[in-house]
N, C-alpha and C positions, 0 to 999 in steps of 0.2 A: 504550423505543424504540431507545435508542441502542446498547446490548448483542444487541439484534436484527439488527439494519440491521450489526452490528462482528462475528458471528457468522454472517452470511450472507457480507461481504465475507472472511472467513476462508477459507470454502469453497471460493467460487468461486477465490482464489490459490490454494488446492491446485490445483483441478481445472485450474486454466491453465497452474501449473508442468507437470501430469502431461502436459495434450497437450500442450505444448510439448517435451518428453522424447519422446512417441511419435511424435513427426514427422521425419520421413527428411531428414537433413542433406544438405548438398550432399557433404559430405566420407567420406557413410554412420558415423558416429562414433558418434555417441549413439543415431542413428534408427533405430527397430523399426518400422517404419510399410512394408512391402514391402519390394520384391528376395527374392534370390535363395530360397532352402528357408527360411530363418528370417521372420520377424515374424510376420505376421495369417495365413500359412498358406492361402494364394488363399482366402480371406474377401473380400478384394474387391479388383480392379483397384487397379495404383498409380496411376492416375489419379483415378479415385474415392474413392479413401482418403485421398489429397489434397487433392482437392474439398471433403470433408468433415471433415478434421483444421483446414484452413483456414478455413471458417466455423463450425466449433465454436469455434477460435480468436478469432475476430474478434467473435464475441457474449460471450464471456466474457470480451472485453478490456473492450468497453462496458459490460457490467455491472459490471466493475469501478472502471472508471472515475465512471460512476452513482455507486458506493454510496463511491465516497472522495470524490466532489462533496459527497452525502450527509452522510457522517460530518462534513466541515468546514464546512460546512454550521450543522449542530445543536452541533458543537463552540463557535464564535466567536457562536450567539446569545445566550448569558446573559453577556457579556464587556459592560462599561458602559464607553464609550470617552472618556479623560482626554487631555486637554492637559498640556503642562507650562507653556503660559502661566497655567493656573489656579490655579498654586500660587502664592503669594504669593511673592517675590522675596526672597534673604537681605540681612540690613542689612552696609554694608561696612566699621564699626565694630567688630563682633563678629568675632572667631576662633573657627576652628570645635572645635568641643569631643570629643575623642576619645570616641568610644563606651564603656560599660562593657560587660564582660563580663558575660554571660548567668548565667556558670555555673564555680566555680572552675578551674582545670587538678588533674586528677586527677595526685598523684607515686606 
């Protein structure tokens, strides 16, 4: 379920970086979305190509948003949540004992 829902929300950030790249900046920079002889090639008004890059935009934000609700979501439900008042308290006779090495150091 969870490699579905991490594979869809995959997608969908492509396709929102791509229209986010075809949408005409204020600055004309990056934006292939109309003006002048280049972009969509009078495929459609720059006013409707805006209209439209704009709510392509704004549903593949939510969808995005969705599926990372989602993912964290299904991530934190197998998580079994601890206190640290539940550990029993060190005695304050005792020093604390340096760890042992796991595992020699290789020379």
């Amino acid at each position: 379920m969870t490699t579905v829902i991490l594979v869809i929300h995959l997608m969908i950030a492509i396709a929102l970086v791509g229209l986010v790249l075809i949408q005409r900046s204020e600055g004309g920079a990056l934006g292939m979305g109309g003006g002048g002889g280049g972009g969509m090639g009078g495929f459609m008004t720059g006013r409707s190509a805006a209209n439209l890059l704009t709510r392509a935009t704004a549903i593949l934000a939510a969808c995005f948003f969705v599926t990372s609700l989602t993912l964290a979501i299904l991530a934190s439900g197998n998580r079994e949540t601890r206190s640290i008042l539940d550990a029993p308290a060190p005695t304050a006779g005792e020093p604390a004992k340096p760890s042992e090495p796991s595992a020699p150091l290789a020379k």
